[in-house]
DSSP file (Angstrom, degrees, kcal/mol; ACC not computed):
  #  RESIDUE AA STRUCTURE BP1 BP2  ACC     N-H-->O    O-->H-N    N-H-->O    O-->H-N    TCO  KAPPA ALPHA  PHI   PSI    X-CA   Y-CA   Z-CA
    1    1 A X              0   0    0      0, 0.0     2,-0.1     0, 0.0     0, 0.0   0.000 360.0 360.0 360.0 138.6   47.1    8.6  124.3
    2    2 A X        -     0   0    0      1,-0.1     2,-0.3     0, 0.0     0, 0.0  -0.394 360.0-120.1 -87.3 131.4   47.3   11.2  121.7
    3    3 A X        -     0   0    0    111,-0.1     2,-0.5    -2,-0.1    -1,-0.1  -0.658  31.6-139.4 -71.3 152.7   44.4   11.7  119.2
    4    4 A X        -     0   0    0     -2,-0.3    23,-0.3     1,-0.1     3,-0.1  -0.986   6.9-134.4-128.8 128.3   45.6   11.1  115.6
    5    5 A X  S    S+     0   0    0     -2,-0.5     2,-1.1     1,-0.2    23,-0.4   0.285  81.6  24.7  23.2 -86.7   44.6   13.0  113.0
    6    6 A X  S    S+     0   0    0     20,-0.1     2,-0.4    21,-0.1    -1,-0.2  -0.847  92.7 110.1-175.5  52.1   43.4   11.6  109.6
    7    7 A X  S    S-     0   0    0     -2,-1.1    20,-0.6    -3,-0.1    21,-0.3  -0.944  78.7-106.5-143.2 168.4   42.3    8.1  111.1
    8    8 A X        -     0   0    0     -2,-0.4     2,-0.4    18,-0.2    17,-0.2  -0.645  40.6-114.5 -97.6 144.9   38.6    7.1  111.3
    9    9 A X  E     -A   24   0A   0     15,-1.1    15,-4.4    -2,-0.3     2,-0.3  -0.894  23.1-152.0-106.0 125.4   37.2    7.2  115.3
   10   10 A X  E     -A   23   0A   0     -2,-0.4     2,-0.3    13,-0.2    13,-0.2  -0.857   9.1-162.9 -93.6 146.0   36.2    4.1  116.7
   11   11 A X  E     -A   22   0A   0     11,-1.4    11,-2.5    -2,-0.3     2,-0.3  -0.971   0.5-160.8-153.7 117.2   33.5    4.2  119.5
   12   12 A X  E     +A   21   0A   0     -2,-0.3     2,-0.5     9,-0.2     9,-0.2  -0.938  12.1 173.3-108.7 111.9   32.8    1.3  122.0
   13   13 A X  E     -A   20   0A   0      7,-1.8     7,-2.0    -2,-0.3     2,-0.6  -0.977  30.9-117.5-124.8 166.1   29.7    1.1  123.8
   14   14 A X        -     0   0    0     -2,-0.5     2,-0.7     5,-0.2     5,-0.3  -0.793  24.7-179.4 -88.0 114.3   28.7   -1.9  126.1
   15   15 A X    >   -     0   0    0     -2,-0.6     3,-0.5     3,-0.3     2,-0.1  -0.882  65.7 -57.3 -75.5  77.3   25.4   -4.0  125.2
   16   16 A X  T 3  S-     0   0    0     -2,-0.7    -1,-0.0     1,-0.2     0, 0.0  -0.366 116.9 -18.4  38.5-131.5   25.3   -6.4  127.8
   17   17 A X  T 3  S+     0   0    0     -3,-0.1     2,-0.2    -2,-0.1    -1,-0.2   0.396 134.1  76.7 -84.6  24.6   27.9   -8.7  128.6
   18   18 A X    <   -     0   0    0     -3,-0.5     2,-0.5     2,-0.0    -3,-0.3  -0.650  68.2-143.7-110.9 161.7   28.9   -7.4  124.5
   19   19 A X        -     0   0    0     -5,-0.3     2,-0.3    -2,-0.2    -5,-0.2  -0.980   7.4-157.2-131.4 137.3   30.5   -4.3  123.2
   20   20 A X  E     -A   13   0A   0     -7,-2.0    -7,-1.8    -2,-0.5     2,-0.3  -0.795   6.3-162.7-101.7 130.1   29.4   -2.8  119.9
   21   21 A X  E     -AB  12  71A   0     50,-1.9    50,-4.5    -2,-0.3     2,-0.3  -0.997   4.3-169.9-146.1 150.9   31.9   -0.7  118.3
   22   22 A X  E     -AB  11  70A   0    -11,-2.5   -11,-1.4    -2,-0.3     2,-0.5  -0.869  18.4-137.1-130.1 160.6   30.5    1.8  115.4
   23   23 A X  E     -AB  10  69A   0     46,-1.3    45,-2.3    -2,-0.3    46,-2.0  -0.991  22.1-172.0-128.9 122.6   33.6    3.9  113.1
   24   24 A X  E     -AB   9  67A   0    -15,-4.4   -15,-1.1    -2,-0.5    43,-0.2  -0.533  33.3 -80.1 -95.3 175.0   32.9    7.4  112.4
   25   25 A X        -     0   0    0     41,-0.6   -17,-0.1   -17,-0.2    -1,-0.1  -0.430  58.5 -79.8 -56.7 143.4   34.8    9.5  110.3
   26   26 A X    >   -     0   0    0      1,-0.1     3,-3.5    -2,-0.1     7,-0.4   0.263  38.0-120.6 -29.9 134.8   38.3   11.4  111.4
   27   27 A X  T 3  S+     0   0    0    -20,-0.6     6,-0.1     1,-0.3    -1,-0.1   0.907 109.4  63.6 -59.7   4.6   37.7   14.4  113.5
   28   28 A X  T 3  S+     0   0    0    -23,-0.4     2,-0.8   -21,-0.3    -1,-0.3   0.502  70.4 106.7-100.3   4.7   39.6   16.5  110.7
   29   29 A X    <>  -     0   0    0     -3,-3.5     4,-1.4     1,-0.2     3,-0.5  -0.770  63.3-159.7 -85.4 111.9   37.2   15.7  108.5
   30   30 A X  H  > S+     0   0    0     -2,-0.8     4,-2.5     1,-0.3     5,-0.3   0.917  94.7  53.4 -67.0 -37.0   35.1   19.4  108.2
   31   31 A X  H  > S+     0   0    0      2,-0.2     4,-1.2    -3,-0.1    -1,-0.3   0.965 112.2  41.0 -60.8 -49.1   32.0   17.2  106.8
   32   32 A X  H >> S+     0   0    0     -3,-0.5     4,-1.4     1,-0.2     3,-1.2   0.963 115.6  49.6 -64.7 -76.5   32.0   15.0  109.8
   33   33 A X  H 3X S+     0   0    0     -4,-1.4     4,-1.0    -7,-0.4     5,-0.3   0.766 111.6  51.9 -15.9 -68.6   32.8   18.1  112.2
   34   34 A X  H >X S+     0   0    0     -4,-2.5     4,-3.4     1,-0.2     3,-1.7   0.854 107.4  52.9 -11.7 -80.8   29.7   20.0  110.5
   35   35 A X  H <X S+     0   0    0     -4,-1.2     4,-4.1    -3,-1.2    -2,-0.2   0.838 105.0  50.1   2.0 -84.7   27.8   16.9  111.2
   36   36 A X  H 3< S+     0   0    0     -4,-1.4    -1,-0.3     1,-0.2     4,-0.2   0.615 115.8  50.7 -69.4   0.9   28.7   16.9  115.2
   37   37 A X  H XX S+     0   0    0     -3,-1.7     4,-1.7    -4,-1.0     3,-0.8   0.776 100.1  56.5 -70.6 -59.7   27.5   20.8  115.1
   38   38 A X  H 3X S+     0   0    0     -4,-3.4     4,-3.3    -5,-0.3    -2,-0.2   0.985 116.6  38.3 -39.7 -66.9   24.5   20.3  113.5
   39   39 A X  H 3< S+     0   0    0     -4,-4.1    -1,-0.3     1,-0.2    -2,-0.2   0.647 112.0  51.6 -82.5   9.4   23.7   17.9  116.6
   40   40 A X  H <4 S+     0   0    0     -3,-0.8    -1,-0.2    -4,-0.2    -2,-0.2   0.527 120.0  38.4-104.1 -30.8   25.2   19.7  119.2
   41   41 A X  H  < S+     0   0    0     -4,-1.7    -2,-0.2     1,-0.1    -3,-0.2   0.538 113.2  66.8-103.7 -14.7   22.9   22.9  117.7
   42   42 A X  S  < S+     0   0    0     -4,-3.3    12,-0.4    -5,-0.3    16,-0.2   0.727  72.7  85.0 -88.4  -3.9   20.1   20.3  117.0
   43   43 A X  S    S+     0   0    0      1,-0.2    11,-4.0    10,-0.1     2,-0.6   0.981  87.8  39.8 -50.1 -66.1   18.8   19.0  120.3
   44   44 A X  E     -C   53   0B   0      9,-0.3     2,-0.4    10,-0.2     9,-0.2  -0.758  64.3-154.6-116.2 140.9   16.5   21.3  121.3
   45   45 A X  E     -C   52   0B   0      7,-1.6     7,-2.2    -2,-0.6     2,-0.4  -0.755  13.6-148.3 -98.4 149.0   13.7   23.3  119.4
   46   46 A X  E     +C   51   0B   0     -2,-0.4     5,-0.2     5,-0.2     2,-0.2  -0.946  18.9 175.3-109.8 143.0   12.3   26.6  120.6
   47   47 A X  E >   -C   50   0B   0      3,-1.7     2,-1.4    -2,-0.4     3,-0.8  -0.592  65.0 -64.0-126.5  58.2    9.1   27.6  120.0
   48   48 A X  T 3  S-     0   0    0      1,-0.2    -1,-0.1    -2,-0.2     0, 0.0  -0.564 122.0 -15.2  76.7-115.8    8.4   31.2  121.9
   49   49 A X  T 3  S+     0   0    0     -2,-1.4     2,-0.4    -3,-0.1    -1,-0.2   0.475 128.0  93.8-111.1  14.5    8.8   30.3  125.6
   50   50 A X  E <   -C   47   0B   0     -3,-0.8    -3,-1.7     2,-0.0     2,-0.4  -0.915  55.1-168.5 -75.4 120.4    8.5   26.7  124.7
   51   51 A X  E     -C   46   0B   0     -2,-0.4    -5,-0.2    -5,-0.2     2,-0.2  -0.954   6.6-154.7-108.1 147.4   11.4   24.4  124.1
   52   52 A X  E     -C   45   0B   0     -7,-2.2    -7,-1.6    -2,-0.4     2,-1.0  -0.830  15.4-131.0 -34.6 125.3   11.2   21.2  122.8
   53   53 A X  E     +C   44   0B   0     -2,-0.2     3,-0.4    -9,-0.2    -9,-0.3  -0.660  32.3 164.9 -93.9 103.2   13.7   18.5  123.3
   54   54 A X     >  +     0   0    0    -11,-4.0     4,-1.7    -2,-1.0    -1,-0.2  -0.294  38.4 116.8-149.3  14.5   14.6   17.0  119.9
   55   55 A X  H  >  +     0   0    0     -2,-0.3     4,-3.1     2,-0.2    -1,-0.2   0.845  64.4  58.3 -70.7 -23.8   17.5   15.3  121.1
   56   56 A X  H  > S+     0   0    0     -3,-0.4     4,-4.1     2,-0.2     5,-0.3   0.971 114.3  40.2 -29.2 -89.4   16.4   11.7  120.4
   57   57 A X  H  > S+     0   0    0      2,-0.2     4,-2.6     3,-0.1    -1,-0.2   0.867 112.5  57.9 -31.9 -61.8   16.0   12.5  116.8
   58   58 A X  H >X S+     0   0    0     -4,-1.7     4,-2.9     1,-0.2     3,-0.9   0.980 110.7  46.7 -22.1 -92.6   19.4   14.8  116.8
   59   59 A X  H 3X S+     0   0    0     -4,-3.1     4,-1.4     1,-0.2    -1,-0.2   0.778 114.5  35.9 -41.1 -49.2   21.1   12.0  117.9
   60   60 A X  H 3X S+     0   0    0     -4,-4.1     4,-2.9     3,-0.1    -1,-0.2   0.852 116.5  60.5 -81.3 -11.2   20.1    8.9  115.7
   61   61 A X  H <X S+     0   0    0     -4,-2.6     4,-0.9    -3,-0.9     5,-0.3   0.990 106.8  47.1 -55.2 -63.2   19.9   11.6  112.7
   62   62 A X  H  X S+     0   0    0     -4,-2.9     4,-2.3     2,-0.2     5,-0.2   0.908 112.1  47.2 -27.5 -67.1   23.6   12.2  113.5
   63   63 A X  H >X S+     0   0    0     -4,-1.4     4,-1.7     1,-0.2     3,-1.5   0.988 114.8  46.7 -55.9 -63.3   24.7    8.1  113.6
   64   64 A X  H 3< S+     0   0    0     -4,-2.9    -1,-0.2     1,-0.2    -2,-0.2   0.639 114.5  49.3 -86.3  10.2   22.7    7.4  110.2
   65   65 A X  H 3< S+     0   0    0     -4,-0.9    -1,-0.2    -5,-0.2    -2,-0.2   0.553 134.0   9.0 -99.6 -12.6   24.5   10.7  108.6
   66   66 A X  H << S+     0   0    0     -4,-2.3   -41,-0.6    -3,-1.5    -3,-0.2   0.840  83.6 116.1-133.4 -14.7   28.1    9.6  109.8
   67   67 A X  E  <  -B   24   0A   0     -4,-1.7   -43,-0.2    -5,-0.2     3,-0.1  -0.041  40.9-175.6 -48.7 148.1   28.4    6.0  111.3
   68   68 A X  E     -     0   0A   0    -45,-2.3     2,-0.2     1,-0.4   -44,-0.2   0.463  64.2 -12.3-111.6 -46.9   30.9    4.3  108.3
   69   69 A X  E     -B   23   0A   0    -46,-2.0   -46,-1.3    13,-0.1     2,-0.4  -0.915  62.7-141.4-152.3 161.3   30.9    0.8  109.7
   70   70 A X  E     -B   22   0A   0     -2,-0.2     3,-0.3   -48,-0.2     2,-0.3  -0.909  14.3-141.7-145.9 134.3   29.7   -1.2  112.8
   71   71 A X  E     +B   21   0A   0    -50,-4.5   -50,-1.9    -2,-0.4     3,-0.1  -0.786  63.1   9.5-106.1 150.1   31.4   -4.3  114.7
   72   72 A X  S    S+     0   0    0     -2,-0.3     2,-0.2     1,-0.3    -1,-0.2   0.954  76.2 138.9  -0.3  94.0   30.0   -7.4  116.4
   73   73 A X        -     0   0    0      8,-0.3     8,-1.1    -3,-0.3     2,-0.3  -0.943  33.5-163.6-142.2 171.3   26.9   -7.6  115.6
   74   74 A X  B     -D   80   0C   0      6,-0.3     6,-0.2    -2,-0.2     7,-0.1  -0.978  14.7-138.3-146.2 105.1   24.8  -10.4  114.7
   75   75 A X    >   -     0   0    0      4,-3.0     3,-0.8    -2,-0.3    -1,-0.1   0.081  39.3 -95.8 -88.8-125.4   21.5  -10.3  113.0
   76   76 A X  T 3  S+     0   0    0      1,-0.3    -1,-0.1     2,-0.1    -2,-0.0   0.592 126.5  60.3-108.9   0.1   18.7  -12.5  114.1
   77   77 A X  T 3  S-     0   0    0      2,-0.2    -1,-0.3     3,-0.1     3,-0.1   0.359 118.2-111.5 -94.2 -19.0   19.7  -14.8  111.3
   78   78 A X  S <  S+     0   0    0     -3,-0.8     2,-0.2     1,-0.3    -2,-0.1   0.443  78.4 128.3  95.6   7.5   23.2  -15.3  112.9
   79   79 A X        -     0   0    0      1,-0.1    -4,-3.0    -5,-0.0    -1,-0.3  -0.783  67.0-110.9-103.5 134.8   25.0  -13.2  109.7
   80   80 A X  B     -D   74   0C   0     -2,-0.2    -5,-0.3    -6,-0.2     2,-0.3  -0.037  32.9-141.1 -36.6 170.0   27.4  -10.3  110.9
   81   81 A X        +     0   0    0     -8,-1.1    -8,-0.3   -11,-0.3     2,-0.2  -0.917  40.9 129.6-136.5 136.8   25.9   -6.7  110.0
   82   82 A X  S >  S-     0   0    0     -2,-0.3     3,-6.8   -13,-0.1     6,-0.3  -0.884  76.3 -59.4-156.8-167.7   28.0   -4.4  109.0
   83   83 A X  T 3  S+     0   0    0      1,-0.3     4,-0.1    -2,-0.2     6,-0.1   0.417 130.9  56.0 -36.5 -14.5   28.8   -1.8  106.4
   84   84 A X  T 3  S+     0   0    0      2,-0.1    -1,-0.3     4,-0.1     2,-0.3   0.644  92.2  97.8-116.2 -32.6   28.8   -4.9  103.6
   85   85 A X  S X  S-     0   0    0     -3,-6.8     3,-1.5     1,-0.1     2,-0.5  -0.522  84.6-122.2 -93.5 126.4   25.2   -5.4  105.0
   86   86 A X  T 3  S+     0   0    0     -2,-0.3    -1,-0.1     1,-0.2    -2,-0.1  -0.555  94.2   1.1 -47.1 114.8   22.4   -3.8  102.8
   87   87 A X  T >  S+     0   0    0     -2,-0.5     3,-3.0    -4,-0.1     4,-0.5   0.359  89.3 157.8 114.2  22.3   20.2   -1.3  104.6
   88   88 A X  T <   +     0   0    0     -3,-1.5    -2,-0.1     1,-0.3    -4,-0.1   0.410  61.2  58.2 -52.6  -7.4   22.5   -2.1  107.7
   89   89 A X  T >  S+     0   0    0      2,-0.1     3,-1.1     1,-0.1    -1,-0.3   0.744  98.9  56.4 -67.0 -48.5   21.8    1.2  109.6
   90   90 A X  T <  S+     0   0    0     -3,-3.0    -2,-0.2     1,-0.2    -1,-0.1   0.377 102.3  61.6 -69.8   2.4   18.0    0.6  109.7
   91   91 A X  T 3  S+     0   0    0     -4,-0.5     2,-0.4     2,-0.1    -1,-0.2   0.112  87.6  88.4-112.0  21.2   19.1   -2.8  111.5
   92   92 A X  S <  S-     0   0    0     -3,-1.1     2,-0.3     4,-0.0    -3,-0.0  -0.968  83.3-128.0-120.8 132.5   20.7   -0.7  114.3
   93   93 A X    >>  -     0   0    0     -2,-0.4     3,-2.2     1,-0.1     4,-0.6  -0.555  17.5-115.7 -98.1 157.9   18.4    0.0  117.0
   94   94 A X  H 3> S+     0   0    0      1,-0.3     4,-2.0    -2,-0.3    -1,-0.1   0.921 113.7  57.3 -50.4 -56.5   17.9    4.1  118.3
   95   95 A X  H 34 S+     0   0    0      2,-0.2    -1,-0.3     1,-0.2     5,-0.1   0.808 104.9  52.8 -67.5 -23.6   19.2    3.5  121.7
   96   96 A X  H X> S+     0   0    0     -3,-2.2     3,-1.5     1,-0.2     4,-1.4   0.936 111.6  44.1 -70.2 -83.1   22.4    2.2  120.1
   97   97 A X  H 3X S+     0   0    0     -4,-0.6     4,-1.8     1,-0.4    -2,-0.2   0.600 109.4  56.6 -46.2 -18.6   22.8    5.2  118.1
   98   98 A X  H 3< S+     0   0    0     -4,-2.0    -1,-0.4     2,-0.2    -2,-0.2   0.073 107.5  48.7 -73.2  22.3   22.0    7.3  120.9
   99   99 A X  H <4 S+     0   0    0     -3,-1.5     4,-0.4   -40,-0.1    -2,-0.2   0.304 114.2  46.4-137.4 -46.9   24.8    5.7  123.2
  100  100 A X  H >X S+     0   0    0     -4,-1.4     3,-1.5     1,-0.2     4,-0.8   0.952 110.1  51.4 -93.0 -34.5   27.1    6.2  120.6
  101  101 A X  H 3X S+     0   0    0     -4,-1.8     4,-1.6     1,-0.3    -1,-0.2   0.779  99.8  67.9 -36.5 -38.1   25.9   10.1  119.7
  102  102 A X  H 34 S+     0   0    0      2,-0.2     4,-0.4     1,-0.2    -1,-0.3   0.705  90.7  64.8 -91.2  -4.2   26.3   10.8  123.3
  103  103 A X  H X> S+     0   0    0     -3,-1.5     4,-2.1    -4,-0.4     3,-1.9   0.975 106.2  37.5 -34.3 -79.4   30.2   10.3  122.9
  104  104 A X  H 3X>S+     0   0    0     -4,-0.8     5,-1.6     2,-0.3     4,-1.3   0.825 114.1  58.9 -64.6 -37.7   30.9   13.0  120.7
  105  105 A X  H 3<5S+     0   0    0     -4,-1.6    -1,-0.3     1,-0.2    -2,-0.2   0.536 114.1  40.5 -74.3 -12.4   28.1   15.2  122.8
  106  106 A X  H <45S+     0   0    0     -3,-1.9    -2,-0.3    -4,-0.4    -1,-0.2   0.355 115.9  46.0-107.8 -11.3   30.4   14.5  125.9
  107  107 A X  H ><5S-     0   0    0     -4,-2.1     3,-1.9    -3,-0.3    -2,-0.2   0.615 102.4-150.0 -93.3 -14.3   33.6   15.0  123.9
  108  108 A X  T 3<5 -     0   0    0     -4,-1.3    -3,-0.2     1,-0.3    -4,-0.1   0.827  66.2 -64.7  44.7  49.2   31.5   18.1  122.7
  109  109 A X  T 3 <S-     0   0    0     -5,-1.6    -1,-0.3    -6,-0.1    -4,-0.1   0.438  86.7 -69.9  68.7  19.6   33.5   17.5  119.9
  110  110 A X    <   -     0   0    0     -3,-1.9     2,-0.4    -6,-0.2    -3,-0.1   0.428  53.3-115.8  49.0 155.4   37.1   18.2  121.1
  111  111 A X    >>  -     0   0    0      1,-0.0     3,-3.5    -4,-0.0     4,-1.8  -0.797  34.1 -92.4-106.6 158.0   38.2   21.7  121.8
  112  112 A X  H 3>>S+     0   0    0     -2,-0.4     5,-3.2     1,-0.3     6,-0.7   0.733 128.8  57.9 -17.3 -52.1   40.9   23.7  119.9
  113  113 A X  H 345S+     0   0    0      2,-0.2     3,-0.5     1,-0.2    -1,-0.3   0.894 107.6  46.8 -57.0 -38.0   43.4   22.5  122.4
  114  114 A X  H <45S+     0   0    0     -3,-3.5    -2,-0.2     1,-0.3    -1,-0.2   0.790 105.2  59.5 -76.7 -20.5   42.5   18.8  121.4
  115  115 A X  H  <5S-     0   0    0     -4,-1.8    -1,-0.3     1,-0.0    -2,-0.2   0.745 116.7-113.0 -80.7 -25.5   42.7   19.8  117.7
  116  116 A X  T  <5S+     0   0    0     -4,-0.6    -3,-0.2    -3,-0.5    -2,-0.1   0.703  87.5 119.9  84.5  16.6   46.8   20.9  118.1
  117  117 A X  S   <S+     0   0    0     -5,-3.2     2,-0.4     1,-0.2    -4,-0.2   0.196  70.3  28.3 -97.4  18.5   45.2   24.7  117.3
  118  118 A X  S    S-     0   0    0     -6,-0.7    -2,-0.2    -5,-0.1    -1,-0.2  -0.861  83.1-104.5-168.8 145.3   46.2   26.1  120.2
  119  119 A X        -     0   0    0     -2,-0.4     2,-0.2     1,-0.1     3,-0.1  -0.231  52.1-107.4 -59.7 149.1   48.9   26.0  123.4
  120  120 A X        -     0   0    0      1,-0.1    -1,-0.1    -7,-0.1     3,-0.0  -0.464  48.2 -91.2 -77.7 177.5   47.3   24.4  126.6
  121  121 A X        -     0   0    0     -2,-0.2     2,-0.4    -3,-0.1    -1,-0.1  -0.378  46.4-107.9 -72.9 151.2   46.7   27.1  129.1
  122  122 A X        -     0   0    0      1,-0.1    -1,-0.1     2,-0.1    -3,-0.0  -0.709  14.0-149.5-100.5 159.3   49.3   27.7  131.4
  123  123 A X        +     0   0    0     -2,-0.4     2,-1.1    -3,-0.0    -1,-0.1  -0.105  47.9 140.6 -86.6  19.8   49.2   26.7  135.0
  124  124 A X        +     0   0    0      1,-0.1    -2,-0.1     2,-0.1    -1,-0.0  -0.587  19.8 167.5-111.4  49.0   51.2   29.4  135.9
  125  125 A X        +     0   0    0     -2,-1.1     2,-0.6     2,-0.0    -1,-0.1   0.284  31.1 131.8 -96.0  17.3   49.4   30.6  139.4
  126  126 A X        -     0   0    0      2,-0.0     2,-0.4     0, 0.0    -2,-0.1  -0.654  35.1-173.3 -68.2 114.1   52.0   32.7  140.5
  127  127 A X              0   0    0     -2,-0.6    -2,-0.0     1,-0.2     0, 0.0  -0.847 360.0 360.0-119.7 139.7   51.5   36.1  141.7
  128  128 A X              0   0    0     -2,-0.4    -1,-0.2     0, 0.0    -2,-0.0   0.449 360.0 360.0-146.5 360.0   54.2   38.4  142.5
C-alpha cells in the first residue's frame, strides 16, 4: 500500500488484548517532519566522553508536540479520551507515547524514495 500524501498518519499499537491508535500529522507536513528530526537528533546528550540517553524524554516530548487525536481509550470514569478531552495528553501514559514514537524512529521518518523525491535504485546487477 502506497503512502498518501496530505492525509493525517494513523499509528496502532497493542495494549493488551486492545489497540490504541494515536493520529499524527501528514508526513508532508514540514512542521511535523521538523518535529520527527528534532527526535531523531534528540535522543542522546553528549557531555565530553559521556553520553547521556535522553531518549525517554525525546520520545514523549515528540507525542505531546504532534499527537492530533487518540482512539479507544477510556478514562477511569468510563468517558472516551480523546482530542475533545481537556488536558487529554497528560491522561496518556509515557510508555504509550513511547510505543508510538518508536514508529516514526523505525520508519526513521521515510526516506526520499518513500517521499516520491527520488527513482528507486536500480537492481540492475549486471556486469558485462
Amino acid at each position: 500500500m502506497a503512502v498518501k500524501l496530505g492525509t493525517d498518519v494513523e499509528v496502532a499499537i497493542a495494549i493488551g488484548d486492545e489497540e490504541v491508535t494515536a493520529v499524527f500529522p501528514a508526513y508532508d507536513d514540514p512542521e511535523f517532519m521538523a518535529e520527527v528530526r528534532k527526535l531523531l537528533g534528540g535522543r542522546w546528550q553528549q557531555k565530553g566522553a559521556q553520553q547521556k540517553d535522553k531518549s525517554t524524554e525525546a520520545r514523549v516530548r515528540f507525542f505531546n508536540a504532534t499527537a492530533l487525536n487518540i482512539r479507544n481509550v477510556e478514562g477511569p470514569d468510563g468517558r472516551p479520551i480523546d482530542a475533545s478531552s481537556p488536558g487529554w495528553k497528560a491522561k496518556i501514559p509515557a510508555n504509550w507515547k513511547v510505543s508510538f514514537a518508536l514508529y516514526f524512529e523505525e520508519k526513521n521518518s521515510l526516506t526520499a524514495e518513500d517521499l516520491g523525491n527520488s527513482e528507486p535504485a536500480s537492481n540492475d546487477t549486471d556486469a558485462e
